[in-house]
C-alpha positions, 0 to 999 in steps of 0.5 A: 104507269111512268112512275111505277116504271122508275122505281129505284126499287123495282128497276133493281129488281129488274135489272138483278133478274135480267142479269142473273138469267143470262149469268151475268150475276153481280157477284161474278168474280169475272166481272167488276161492276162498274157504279151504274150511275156513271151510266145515268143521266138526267136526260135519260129519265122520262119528264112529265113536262107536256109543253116539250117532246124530247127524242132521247139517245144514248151513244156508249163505247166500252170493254168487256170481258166477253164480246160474244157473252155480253152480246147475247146478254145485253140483247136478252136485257133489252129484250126484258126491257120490251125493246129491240135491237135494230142492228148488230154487227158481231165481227173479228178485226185482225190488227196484226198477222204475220208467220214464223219459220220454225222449221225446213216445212213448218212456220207459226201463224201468228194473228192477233185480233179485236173482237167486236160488235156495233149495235143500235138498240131501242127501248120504251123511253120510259126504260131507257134509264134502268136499260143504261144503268144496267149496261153498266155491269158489262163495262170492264173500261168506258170509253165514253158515254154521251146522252142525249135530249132533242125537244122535237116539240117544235119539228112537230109543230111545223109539219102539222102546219104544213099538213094544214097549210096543204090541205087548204091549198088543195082544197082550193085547187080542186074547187078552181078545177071543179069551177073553171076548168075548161081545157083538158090541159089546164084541168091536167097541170092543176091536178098535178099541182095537187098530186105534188100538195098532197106528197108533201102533205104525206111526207110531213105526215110520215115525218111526224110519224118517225119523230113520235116513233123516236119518241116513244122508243130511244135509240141507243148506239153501242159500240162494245169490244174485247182486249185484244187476243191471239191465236197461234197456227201451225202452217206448212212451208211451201214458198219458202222451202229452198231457204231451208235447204243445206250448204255445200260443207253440210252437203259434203259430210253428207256426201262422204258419209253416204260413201263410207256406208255404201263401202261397207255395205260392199265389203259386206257383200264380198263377206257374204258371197265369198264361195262364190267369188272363190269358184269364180276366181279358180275358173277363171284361173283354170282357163287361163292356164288351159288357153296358155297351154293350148297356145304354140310355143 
């Protein structure tokens, strides 16, 4: 089954089928594939070496056109693959913001952001060769690309001696208890003893358990971002509003214009009222002369 997975021709086929269900098509004119065995190494590809057991991992950084596109097109690739994503991580990071006026009440915000996405992903060990070579579609600029392979061949051999190793001294435990134990205290303290043989018996056990689990899926790091964007905002000017306010001269113009206008607006007034004004005038006039007659001489 091992061989068949790693099959240039299958793994292309594969690969082209992934690709092009999420419209990430080799021949996108958005993209430029980069050679997918810049993305290969040797200790990627699974051996049929029984005498070693070898953890393989994979730690990429890399631009891409799209951050978001390619997120969700790498996890679908993976998921093809018959892996899983661990952990992702999909976020914006603000390099610069900073605003400017462009009017009494108005200023531009201007923010300019990297958008980015930190994943662990793991895949069949069998895979993780044509799962990388195929990452290298998305690649706009490799940062770098490390790969590797820790023969664990021996970690496993000492936690299975450990197993062995506290088996048999809780096996002896037991049988001195079952023998010669005589006060409760004593019978306490050695079942004690075996409880803590056994935790350690356990912890080998789950040891071995992770590293077989690390084995059979390698894990693979990635850490992919976008060339830097901008996005522009217009924002009310509320704190800075008193620094937009007119000088003196400006205020003065102001000022006699307003009086020029409210000038004509009075001799308009006048113009519009004149009978009135003239009846007015006649009696006050006529009045006059009435009180001044009237006065002795």
């Amino acid at each position: 089954m091992e061989a068949d997975l790693d099959q240039p021709a299958s793994d292309g086929e594969f690969l082209s089928e992934g690709l092009a269900a999420n419209g990430w098509a080799a021949s996108s004119d958005s993209m430029q594939p980069m050679n997918p065995k810049v993305m290969s190494s040797s200790a990627a590809r699974a051996t049929g070496d029984s005498t070693r057991r070898f953890i393989r991992t994979a730690d990429l950084r890399f631009r891409v056109k799209d951050a978001v596109e390619a997120t969700y097109a790498i996890e679908e690739l993976i998921a093809r693959f018959g892996g899983f994503v661990e952990h992702t991580q999909l976020s914006s990071h603000v390099d610069n913001r900073y605003t400017t006026p462009v009017s009494a009440d108005s200023v531009l915000e201007t923010t300019r952001f990297t958008v980015v996405n930190q994943a662990t992903l793991r895949v069949p060990v069998a895979r993780l060769d044509t799962a990388l070579k195929s990452l290298a579609r998305f690649v706009d600029f490799l940062d770098h690309r490390t790969v590797k392979a820790d023969d664990v061949k021996l970690m496993l051999l000492a936690n299975r001696m450990t197993q062995r190793r506290v088996a048999r001294h809780t096996e002896r435990m037991e049988e001195a208890i079952d023998e010669q134990g005589k006060k409760l205290r004593d019978v306490v303290e050695a079942q004690e003893s075996v409880l803590r043989r056994q935790e350690q018996a356990d912890e080998a056990l789950l040891s071995n358990a992770r590293l077989e689990d690390r084995i059979a899926f390698s894990t693979i790091t990635l850490d992919i971002y976008q060339r830097q964007s901008v996005r522009h905002e217009m924002l009310a000017n509320e704190r800075n509003i008193e620094r937009y306010e007119p000088g003196f001269f400006s205020k003065l113009g102001t000022a006699l214009a307003e009086g020029w206008r409210m000038l004509l607006r009075f001799v308009l007034f006048l113009a519009g009222n004149w009978s009135i004004i003239l009846l007015v005038a006649g009696v006050f006039l006529l009045l006059r002369r009435l009180f001044r007659a009237k006065q002795p001489s």
